[in-house]
MIBA-681798 format. One line per field, with one value per residue (C-alpha): residue in one letter; x, y, z. Coordinates in pm, 1 decimal. Each point is the difference from the previous one (the first is absolute). Example, Ala and Ser with C-alpha at 12.3 -4.5 7.8 and 13.67 -1.06 7.14 Angstrom:
// MIBA-681798
rest <- (a,s) $
X <- (1230.0,137.0) $
Y <- (-450.0,344.0) $
Z <- (780.0,-66.0) $
This chain:
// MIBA-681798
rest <- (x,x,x,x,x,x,x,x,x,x,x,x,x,x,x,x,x,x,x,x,x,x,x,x,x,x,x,x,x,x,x,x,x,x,x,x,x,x,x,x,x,x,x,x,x,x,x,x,x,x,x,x,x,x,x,x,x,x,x,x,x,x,x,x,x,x,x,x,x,x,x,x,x,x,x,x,x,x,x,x,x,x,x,x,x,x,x,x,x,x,x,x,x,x,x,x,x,x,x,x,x,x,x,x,x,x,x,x,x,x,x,x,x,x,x,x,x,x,x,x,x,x,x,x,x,x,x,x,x,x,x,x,x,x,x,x,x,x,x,x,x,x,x,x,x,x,x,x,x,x,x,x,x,x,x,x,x,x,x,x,x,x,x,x,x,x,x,x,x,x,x,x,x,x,x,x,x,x,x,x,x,x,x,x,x,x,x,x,x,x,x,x,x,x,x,x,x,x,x,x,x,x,x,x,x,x,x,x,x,x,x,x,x,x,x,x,x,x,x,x,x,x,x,x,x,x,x,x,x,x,x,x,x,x,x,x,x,x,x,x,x,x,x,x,x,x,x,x,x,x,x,x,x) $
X <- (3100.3,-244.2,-166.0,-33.8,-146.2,-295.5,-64.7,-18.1,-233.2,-258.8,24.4,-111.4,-297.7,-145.5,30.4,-180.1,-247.1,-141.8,-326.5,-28.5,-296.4,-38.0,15.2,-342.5,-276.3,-307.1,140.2,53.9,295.8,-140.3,312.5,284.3,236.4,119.3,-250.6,134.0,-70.3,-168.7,-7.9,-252.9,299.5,42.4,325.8,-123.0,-152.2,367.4,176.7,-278.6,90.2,367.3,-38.3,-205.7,229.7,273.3,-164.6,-37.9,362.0,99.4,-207.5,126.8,367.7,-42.3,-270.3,-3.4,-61.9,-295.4,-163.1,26.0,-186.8,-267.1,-69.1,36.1,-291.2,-210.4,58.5,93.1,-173.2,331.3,185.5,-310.4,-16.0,406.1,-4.6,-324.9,205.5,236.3,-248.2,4.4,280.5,-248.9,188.4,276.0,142.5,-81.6,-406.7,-21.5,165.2,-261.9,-304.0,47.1,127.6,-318.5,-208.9,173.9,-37.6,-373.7,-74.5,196.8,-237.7,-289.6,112.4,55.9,-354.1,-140.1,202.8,-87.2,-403.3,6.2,-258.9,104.7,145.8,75.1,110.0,247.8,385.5,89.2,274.1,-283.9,-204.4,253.7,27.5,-361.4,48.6,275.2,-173.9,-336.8,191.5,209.7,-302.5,-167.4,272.3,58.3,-395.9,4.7,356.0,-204.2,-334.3,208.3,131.8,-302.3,-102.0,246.8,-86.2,-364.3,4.4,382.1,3.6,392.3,187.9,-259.1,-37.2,378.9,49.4,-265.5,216.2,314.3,-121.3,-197.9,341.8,218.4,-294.7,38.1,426.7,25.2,-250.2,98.9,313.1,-148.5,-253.6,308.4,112.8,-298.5,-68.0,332.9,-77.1,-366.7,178.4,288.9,-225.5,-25.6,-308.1,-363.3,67.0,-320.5,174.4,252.2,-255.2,-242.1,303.6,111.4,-421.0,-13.6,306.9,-114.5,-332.3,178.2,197.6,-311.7,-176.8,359.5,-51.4,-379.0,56.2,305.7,-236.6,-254.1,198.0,145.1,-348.1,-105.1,297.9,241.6,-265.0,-298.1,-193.2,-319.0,-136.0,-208.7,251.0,259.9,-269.7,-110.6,373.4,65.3,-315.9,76.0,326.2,147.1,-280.9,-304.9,202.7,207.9,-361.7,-86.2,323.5,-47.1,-324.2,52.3,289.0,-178.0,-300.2,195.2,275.6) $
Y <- (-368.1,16.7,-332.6,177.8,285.8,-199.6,-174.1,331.5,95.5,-287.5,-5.5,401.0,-76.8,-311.3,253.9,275.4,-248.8,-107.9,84.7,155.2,-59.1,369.3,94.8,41.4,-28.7,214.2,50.1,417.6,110.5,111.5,139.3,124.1,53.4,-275.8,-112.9,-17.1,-346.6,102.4,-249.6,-30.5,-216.5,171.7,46.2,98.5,-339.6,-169.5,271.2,16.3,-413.5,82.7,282.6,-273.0,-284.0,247.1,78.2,-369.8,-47.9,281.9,-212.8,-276.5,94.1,169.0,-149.2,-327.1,-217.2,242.1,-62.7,-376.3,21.3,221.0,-281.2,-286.0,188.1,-100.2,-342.7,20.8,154.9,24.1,190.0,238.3,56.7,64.0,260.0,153.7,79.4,182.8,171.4,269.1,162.4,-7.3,297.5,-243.0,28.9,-360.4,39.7,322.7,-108.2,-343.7,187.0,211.1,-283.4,-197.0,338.8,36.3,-346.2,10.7,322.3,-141.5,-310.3,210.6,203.7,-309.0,-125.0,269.0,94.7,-384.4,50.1,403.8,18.5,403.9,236.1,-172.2,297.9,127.1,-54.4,-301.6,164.5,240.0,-336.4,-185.9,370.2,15.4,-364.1,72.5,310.2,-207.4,-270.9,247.8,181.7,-313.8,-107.3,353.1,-1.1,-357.2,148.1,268.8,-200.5,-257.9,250.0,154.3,-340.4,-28.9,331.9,-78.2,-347.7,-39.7,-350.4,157.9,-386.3,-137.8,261.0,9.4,-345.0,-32.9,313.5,-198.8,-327.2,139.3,249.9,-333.6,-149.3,272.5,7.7,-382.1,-9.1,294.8,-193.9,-327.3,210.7,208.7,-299.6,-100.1,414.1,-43.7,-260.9,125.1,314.5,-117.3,-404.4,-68.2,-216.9,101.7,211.0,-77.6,-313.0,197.4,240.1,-256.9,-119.6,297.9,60.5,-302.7,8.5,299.3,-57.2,-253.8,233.3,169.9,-320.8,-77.8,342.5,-41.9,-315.4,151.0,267.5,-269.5,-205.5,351.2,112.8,-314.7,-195.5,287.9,245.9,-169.2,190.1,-66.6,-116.2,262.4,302.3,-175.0,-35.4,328.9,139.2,-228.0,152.1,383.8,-13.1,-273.5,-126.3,256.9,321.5,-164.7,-104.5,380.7,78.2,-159.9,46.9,382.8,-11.5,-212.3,244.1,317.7,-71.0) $
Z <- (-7269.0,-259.1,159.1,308.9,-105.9,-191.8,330.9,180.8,-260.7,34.4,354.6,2.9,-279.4,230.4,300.8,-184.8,-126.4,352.3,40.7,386.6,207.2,117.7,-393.1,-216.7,324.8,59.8,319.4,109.0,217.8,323.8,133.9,-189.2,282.6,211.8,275.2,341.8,175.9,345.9,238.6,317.0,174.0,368.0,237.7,318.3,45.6,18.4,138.6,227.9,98.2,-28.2,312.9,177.2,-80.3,162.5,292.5,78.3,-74.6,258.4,244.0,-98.7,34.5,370.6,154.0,-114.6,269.1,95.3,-311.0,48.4,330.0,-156.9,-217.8,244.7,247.7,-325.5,159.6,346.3,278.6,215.2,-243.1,-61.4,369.1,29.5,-305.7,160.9,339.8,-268.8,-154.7,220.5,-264.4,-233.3,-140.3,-100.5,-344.1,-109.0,126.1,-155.1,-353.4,22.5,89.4,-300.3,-218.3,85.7,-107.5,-292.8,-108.9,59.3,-142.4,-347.6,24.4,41.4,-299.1,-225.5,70.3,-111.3,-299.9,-149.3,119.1,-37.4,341.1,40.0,-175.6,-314.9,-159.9,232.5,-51.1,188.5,163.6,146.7,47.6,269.2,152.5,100.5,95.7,246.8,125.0,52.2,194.6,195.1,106.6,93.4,227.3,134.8,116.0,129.7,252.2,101.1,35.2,212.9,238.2,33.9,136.5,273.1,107.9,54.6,109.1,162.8,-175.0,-69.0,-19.6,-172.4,-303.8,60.3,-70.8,-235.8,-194.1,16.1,-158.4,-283.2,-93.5,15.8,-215.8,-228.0,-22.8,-85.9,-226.5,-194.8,-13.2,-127.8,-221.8,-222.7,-193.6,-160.1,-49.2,-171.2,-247.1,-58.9,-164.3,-169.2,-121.0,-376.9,136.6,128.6,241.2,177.2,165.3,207.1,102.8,106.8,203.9,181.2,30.6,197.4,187.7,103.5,66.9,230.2,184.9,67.2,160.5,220.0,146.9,91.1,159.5,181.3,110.0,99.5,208.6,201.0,68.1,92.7,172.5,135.8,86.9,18.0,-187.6,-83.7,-357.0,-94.3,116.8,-245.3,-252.6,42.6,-58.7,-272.1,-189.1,98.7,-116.4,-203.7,-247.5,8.1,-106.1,-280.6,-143.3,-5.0,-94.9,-280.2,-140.8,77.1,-266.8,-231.9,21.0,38.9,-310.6) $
């Protein structure tokens, strides 16, 4: 016992006799309660993906085949011209949930961009960011419906706007599909995330060039249009407005 006891003894002096690192500084406490570690780390971006990545699934799991053919018209001009004879029930659950997936997905993109290169409203909430973003796009789309239909009405070129409608909302469904993956990793990465957005920049800037050409060779082949009508229509309202769009948002926020 008495052995034991010495031990415990030199074992409590050598503890007592370490010099700490936090002991004998010029260094003042700043805070003498205990600091609560914010974090800037956000949730609505994944649950945001999650409700996306759900919506695809519900697609997926009851329309399946449909959403195989929306991709194959990418590639085929048959199967684009076999879904377009269906695409009078536009209102069909499968469209509607793709057209908004493909809005979704762009207005996140859109939001991304600019949170990395902070081009507007830098010191919003990002939440509030994609919000505008997805009320910008909306709007956009909801004026280029009404601008469209204002076009059959004065120049009765009904199949050919029709048509023209129908191929660029395809456009739009498979690419928003083909566009969510790399949206996916760009978010969740643990490298640049500039390379993921470059991709999804260019396959959508793709997407956009598939459904000008497909606009093209309807104007030009189907209906015979001529050159400078489809020019003229392609400038009014596909490139021309997005350019003021933009630079009115830049300016304005």
């Amino acid at each position: 016992m008495g052995s034991a006891y010495r031990v415990h003894l030199l074992c409590k002096v050598a503890v007592t006799d370490i010099h700490h690192i936090f002991n004998d500084h010029l260094l003042k406490k700043q805070h003498l309660d205990p600091v609560i570690n914010f974090t800037d780390e956000q949730i609505w971006p994944s649950l945001f993906l999650f409700i996306c990545l759900g919506a695809l699934s519900l697609v997926k799991v009851n329309a399946f085949s449909k959403m195989v053919r929306v991709i194959q018209s990418i590639f085929s001009r048959q199967v684009f011209q076999q879904l377009e004879r269906e695409e009078s029930g536009v209102s069909k659950g499968h469209s509607i949930i793709l057209n908004v997936f493909f809005i979704l997905n762009l207005a996140f993109l859109m939001f991304k961009i600019n949170s990395i290169y902070n081009i507007i409203l830098s010191e919003t909430p990002a939440v509030l960011q994609f919000l505008f973003f997805l009320t910008v796009i909306t709007v956009t789309l909801f004026f280029k419906v009404i601008m469209n239909n204002l076009l059959i009405v004065f120049t009765g070129e009904r199949k050919l706007i029709s048509e023209y409608s129908v191929s660029s909302r395809l456009v739009d469904q498979a690419f928003g599909i083909l566009i969510f993956p790399w949206i996916v990793l760009m978010q969740f990465t643990t490298f640049n995330p500039l390379i993921f957005i470059s991709v999804a920049i260019l396959v959508l800037a793709f997407s956009l060039i598939l459904k000008w050409y497909r606009g093209v060779l309807i104007g030009l082949i189907d209906q015979r249009i001529g050159l400078l009508q489809i020019f003229s229509y392609f400038c009014g309202l596909e490139i021309l407005p997005v350019f003021v769009l933009v630079k009115f948002l830049i300016q304005t926020f």
